[in-house]
MITORDREN-161766 format. One record per residue: residue in one letter; x negated, y negated, z of N, C-alpha, C, O, CB in turn. Coordinates in steps of 0.001 Angstrom, whole numbers, padded with zeros to 6 digits, always signed. Glycine has a CB too. Layout:
! residues N
aXYZXYZXYZXYZXYZ
...
! end
This chain:
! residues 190
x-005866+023755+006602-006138+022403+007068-006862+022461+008408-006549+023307+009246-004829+021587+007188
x-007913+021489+008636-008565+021276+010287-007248+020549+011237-006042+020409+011029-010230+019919+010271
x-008006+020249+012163-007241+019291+013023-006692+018192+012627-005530+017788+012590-007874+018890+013909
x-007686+017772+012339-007983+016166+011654-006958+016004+010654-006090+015147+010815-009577+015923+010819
x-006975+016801+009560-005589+016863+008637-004215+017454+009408-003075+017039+009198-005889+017940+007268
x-004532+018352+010202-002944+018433+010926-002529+017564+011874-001354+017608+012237-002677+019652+011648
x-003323+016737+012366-002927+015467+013046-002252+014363+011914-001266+013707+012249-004341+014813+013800
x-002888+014201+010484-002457+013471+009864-000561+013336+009739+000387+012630+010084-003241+013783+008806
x-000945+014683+008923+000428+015240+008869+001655+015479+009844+002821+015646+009489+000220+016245+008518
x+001165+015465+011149+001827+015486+012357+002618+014540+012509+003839+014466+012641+001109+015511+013335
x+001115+013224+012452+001697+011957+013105+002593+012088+011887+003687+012568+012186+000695+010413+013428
x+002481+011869+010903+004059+011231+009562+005113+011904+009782+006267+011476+009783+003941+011532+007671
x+004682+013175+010010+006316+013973+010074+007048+013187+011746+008225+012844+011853+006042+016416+010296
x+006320+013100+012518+006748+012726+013741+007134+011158+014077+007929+010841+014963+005737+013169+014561
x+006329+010084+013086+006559+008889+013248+008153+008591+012534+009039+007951+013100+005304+008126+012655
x+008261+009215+011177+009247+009348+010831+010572+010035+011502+011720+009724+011184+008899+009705+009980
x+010259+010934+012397+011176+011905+013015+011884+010746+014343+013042+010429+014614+010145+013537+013669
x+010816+010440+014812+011174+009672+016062+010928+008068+016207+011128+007561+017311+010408+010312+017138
x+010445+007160+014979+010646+006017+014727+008910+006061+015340+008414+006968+016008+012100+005161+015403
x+008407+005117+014991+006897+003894+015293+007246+003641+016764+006445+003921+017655+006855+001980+014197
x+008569+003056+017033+008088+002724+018817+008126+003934+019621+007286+004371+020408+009208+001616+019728
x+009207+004373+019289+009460+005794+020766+008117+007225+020105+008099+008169+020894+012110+006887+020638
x+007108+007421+018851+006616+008297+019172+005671+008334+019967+005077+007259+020049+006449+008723+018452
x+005296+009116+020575+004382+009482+021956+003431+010714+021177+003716+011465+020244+005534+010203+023614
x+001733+010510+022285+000807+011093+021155+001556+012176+020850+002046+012394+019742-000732+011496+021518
x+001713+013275+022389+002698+014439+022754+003489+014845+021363+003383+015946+020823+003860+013915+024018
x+004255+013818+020909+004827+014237+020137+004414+014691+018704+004938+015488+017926+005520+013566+020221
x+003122+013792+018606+002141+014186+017472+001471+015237+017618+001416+015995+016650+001217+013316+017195
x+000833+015565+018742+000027+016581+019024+001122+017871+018699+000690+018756+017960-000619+016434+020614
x+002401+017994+019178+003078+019047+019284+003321+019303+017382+003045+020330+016763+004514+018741+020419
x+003620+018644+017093+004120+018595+015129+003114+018987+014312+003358+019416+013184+004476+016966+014371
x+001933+018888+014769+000589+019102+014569-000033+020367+014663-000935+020852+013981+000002+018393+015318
x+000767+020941+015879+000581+021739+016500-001478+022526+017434-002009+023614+017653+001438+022410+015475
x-001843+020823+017643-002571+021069+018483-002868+020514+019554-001897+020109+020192-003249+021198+018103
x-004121+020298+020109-004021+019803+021501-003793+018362+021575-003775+017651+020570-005235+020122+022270
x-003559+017779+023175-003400+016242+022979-004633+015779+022465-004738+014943+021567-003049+015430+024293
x-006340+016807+023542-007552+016124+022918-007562+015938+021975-008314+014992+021742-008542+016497+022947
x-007121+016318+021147-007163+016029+019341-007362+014943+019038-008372+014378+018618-005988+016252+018485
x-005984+014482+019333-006044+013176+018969-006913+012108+019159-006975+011185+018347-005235+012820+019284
x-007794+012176+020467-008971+011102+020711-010012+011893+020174-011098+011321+020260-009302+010581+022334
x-010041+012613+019836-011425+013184+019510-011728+013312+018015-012775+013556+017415-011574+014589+020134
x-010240+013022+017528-010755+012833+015988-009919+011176+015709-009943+010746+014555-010043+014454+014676
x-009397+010547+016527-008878+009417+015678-009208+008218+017209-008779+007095+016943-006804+009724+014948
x-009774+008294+018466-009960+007647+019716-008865+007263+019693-008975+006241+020371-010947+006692+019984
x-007808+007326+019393-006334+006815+019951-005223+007337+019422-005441+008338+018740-006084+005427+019776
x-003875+006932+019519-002753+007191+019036-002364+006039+017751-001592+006126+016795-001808+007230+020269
x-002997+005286+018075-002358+003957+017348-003195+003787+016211-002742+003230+015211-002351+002517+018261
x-004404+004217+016253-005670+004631+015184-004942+005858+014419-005138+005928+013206-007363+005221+016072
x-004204+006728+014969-004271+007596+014300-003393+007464+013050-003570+007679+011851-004101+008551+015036
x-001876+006808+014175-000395+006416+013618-001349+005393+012049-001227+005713+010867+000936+005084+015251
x-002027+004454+012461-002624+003750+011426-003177+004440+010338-002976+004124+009165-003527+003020+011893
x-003702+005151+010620-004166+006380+009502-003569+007035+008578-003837+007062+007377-004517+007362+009970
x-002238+007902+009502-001596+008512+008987-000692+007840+007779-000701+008338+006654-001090+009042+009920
x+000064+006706+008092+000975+005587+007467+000458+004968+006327+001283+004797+005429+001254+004493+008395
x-000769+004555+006101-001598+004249+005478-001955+005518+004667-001158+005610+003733-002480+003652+006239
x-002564+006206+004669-002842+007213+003580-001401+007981+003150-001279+008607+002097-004014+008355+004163
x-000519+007848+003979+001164+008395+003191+001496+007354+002375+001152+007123+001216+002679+008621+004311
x+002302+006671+003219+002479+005170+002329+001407+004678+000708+001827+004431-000422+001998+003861+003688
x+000449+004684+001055-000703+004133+000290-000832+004958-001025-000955+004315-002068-002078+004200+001162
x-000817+006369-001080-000987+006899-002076+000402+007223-002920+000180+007592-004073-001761+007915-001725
x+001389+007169-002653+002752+007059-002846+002767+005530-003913+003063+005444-005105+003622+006978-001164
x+002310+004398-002902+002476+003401-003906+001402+003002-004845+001503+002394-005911+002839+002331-003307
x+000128+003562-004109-000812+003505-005666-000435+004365-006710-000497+004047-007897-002365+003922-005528
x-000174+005092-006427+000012+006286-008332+001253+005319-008403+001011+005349-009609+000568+008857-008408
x+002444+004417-008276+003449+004089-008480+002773+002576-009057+003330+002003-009993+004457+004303-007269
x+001708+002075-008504+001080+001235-009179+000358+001606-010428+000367+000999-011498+000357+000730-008399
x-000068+002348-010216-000913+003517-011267-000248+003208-012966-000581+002651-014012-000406+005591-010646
x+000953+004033-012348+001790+004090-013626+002560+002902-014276+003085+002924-015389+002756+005021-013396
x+002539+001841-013381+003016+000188-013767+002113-000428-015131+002299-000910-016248+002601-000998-012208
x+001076-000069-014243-000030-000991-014733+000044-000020-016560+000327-000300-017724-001958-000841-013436
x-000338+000978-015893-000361+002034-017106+000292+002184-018114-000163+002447-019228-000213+003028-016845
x+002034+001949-017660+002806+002363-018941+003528+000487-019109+004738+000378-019310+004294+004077-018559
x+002936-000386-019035+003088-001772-019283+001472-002197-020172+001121-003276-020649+003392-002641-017600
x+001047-001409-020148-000327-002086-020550-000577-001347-021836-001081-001992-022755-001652-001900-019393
x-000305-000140-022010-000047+000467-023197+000057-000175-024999+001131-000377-025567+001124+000961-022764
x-000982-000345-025479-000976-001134-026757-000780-002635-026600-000530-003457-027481+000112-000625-027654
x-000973-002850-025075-000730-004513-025123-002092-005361-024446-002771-004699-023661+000826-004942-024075
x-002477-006647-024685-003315-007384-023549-002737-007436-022224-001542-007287-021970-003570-008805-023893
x-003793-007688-021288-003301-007799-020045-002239-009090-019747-001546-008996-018734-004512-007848-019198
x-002080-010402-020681-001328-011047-020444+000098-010875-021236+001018-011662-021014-001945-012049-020492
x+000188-010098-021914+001361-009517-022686+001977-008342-021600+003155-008384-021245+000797-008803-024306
x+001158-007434-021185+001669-006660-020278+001956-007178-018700+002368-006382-017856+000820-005623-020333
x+001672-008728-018360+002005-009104-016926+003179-008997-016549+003336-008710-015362+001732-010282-016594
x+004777-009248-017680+005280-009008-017033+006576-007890-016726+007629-008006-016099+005244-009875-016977
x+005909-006686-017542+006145-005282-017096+005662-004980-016393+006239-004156-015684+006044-004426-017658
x+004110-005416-015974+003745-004565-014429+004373-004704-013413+004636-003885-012533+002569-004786-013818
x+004798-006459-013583+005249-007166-011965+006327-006244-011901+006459-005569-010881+005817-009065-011766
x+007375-006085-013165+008783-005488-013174+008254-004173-012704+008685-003976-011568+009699-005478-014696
x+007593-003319-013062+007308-001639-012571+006719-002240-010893+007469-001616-010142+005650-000470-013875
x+006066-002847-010258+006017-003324-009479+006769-003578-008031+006563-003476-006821+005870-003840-010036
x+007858-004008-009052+009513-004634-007942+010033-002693-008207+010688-002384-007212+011331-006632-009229
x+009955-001880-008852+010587-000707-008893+009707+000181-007982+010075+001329-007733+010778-000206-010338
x+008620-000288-007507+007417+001116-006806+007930+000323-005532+008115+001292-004796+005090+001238-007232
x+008307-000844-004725+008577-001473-003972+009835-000576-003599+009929+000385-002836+008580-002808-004348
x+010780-001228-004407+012125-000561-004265+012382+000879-004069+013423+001192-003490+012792-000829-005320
x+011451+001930-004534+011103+003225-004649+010678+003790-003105+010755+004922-002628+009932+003313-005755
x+010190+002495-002523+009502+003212-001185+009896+002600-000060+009624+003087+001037+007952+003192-001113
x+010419+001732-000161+011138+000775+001105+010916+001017+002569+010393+000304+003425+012660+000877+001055
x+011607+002556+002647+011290+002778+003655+009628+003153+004683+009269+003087+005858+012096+003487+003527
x+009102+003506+003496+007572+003898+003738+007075+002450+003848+006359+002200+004818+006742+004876+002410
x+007320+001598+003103+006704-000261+003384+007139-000821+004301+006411-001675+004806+007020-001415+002375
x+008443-000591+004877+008805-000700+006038+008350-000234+007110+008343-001206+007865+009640-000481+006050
x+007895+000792+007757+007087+001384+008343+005142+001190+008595+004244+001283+009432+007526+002371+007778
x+005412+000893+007287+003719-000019+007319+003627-001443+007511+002519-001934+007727+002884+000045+005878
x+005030-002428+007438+005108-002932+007771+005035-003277+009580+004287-003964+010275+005655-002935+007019
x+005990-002577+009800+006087-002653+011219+005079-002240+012008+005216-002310+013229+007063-002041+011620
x+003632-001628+011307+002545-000999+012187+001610-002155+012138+000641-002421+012850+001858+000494+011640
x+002188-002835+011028+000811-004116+010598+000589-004909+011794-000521-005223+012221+001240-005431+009236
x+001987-005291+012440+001837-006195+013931+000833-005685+015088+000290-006312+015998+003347-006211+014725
x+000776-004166+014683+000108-003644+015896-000866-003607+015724-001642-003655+016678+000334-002612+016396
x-001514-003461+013890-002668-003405+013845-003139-005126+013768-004325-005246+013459-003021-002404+012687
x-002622-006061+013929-003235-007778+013606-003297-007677+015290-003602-008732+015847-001884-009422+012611
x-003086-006731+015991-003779-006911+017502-004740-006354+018015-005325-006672+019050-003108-006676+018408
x-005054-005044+016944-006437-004318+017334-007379-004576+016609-007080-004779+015432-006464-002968+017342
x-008912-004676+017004-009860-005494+016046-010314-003403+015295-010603-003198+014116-011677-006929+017279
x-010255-002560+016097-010495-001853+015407-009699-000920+014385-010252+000089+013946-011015-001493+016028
x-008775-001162+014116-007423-000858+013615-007185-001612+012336-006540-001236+011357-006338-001217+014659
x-007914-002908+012550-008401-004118+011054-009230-003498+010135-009026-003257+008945-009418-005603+011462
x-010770-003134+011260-011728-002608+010297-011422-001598+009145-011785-001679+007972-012650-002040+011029
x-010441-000333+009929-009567+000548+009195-009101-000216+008022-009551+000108+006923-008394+001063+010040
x-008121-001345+008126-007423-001568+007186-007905-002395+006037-007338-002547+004955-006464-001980+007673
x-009402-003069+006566-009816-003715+005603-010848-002938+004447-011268-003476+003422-010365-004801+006258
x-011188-001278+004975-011759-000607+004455-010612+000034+003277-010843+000272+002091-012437+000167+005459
x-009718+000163+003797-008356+000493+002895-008107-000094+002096-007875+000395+000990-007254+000495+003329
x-008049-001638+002395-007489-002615+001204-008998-002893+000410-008622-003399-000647-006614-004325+001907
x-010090-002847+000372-011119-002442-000584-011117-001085-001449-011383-001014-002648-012257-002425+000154
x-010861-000322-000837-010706+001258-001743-009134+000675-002228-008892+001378-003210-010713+003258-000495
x-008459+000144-002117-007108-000069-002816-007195-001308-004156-006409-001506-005082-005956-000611-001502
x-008181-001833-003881-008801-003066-004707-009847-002411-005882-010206-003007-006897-009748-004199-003554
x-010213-001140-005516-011293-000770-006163-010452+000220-007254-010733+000336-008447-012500-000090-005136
x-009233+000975-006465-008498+001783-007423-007697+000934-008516-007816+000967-009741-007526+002681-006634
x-006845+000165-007718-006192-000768-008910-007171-001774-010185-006719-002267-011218-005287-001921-007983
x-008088-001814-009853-009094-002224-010607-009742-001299-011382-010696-001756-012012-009906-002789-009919
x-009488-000038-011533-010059+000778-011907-009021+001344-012758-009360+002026-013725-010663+001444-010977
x-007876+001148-012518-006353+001303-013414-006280-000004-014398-005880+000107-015558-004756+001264-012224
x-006521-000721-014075-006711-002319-014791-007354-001555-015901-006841-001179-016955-007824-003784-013913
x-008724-001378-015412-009965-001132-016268-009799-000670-017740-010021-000986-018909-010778-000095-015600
x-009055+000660-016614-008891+001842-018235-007459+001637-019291-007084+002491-020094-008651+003876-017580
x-006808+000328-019065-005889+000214-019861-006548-000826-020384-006448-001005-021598-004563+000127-019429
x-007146-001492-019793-007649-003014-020731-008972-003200-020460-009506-003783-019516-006878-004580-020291
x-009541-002511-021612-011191-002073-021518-012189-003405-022054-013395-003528-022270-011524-000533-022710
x-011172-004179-022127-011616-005700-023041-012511-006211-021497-013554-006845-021656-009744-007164-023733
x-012109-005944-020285-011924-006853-019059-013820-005975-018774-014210-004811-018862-010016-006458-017608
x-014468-007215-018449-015271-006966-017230-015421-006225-016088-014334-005753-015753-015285-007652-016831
x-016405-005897-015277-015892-005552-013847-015734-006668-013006-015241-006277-011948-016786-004634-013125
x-015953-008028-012999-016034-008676-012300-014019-009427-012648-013409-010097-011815-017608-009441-012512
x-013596-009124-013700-012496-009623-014333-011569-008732-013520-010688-009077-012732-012464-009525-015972
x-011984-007431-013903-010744-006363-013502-011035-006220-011561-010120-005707-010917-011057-004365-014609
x-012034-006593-010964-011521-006569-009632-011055-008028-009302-010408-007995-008255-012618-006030-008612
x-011129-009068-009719-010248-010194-009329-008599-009553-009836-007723-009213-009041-010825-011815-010245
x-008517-009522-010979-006741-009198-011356-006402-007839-010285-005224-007532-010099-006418-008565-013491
x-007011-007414-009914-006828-005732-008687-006428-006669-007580-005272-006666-007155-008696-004438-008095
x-007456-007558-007051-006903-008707-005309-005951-009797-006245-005267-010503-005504-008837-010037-004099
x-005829-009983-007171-004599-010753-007702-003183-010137-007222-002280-010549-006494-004640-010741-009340
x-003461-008693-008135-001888-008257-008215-001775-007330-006932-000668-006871-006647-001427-007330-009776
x-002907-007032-006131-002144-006238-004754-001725-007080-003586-000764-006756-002888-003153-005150-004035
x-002641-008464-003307-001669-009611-002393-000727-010355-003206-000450-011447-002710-002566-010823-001643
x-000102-010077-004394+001242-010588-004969+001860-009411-004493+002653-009650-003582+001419-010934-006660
x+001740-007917-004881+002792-006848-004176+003165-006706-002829+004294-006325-002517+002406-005644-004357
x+002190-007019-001909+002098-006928-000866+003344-008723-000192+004321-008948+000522+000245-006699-000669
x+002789-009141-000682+003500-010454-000470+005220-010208-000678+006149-010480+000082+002845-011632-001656
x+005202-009475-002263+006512-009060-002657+007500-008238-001476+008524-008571-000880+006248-008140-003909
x+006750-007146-001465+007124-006151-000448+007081-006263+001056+007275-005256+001736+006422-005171-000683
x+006869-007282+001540+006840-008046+002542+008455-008375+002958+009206-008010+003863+005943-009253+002163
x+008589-009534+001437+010043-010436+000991+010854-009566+000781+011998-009825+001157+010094-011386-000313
x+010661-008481+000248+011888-007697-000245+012447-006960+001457+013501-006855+002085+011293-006273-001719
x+011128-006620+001618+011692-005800+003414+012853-007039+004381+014057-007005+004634+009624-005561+004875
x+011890-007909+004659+012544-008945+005369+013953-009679+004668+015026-009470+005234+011428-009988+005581
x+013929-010364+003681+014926-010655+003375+015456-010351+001488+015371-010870+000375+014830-011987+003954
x+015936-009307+002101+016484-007849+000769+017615-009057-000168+017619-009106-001398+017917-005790+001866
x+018256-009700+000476+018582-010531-000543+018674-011633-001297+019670-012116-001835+019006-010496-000549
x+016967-012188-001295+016341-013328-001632+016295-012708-003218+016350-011597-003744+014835-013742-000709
x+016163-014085-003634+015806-014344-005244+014434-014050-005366+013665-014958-005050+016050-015912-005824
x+013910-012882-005792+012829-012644-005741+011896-012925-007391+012562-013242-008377+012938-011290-005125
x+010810-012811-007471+010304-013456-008567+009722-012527-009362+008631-012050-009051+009439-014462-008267
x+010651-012004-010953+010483-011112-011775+009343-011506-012378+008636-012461-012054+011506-010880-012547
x+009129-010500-013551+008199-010210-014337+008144-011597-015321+007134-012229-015629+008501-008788-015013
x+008927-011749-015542+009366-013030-016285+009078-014281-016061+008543-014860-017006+010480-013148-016295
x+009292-014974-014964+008876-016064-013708+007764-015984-013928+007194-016876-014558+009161-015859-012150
x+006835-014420-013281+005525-014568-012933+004675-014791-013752+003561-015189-013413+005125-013734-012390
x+005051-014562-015144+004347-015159-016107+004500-016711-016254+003477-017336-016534+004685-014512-017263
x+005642-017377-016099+006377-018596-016353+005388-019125-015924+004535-019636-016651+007713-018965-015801
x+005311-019072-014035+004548-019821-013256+002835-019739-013947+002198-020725-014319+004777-019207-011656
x+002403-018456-013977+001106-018508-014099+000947-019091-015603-000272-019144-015765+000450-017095-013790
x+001401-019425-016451+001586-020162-017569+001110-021823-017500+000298-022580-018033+003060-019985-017859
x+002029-021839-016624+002143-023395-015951+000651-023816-014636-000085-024751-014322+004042-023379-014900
x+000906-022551-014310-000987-023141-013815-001913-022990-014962-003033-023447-014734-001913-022024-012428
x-001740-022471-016136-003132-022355-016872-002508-023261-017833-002611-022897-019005-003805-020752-017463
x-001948-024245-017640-001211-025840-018425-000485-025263-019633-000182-026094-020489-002571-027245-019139
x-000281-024491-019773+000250-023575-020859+001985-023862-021286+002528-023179-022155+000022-021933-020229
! end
């Protein structure tokens, strides 16, 4: 691995080790095991980096967990027959990672204060729009591209929304696979 990847890996082992508020770059740089320059010289900050790191841990953890929702719910079915096994595999990739959504949670505040820390994340949530749309795709080959990236920003600000609710308040009535069809039924007058 370069720097650049042992900084990655640093910061996660270390954000996790010592929590999002109390780690210090120091402490990344040391887990990393390289210099402090590191860190500005491949990420200009600590908080760029922490953003980085959390985001590509977190992120790929719950995409293949989306991956396989979409995947093993969609299996011999239409996409509206399979809506509401995904949502259900969905509430289980949520539940599966809690603590990792929690943690990206709690960085999100820091990043809705840095404008460059957004750009990061809005480049993320496009490559995350482009993968889940691309999992859409290959189970339900019926769909467009213009079809399968709307249902991709459909169902990742419903997870995201989910996993939001589930962090904050763990024992709300949250809205199954079942519901989410109900409701979206009832908007298409159904």
């Amino acid at each position: 691995m370069g720097n650049r990847e042992d900084l990655l890996a640093g910061a996660r082992q270390a954000v996790l080790e010592r929590g999002l508020a109390k780690v210090t770059a120091r402490d990344i740089a040391t887990a990393a095991g390289v210099s402090l320059a590191a860190i500005g010289y491949h990420f200009g900050s600590k908080d760029q980096l922490v953003t980085e790191a959390i985001t590509m841990g977190v992120g790929t953890e719950i995409g293949d967990g989306m991956e396989a929702a979409i995947r093993d719910a969609g299996e011999g079915r239409t996409l509206w027959e399979s809506l509401a096994a995904t949502w259900n595999g969905f509430v289980d990739v949520i539940q599966s990672n809690r603590d990792g959504l929690l943690l990206s949670t709690e960085n999100g505040l820091q990043i809705a204060r840095d404008p460059a820390q957004q750009v990061f994340m809005a480049e993320a949530s496009a490559e995350a729009h482009r993968d889940i749309a691309a999992s859409v795709q290959a189970v339900h080959t019926d769909l467009s591209d213009d079809q399968a990236a709307a249902v991709a920003k459909l169902l990742f600000v419903l997870f995201q929304g989910l996993a939001v609710q589930m962090i904050i308040a763990p024992g709300a009535d949250w809205i199954d696979g079942d519901e989410l069809t109900t409701a979206v039924a009832a908007i298409r007058g159904k």
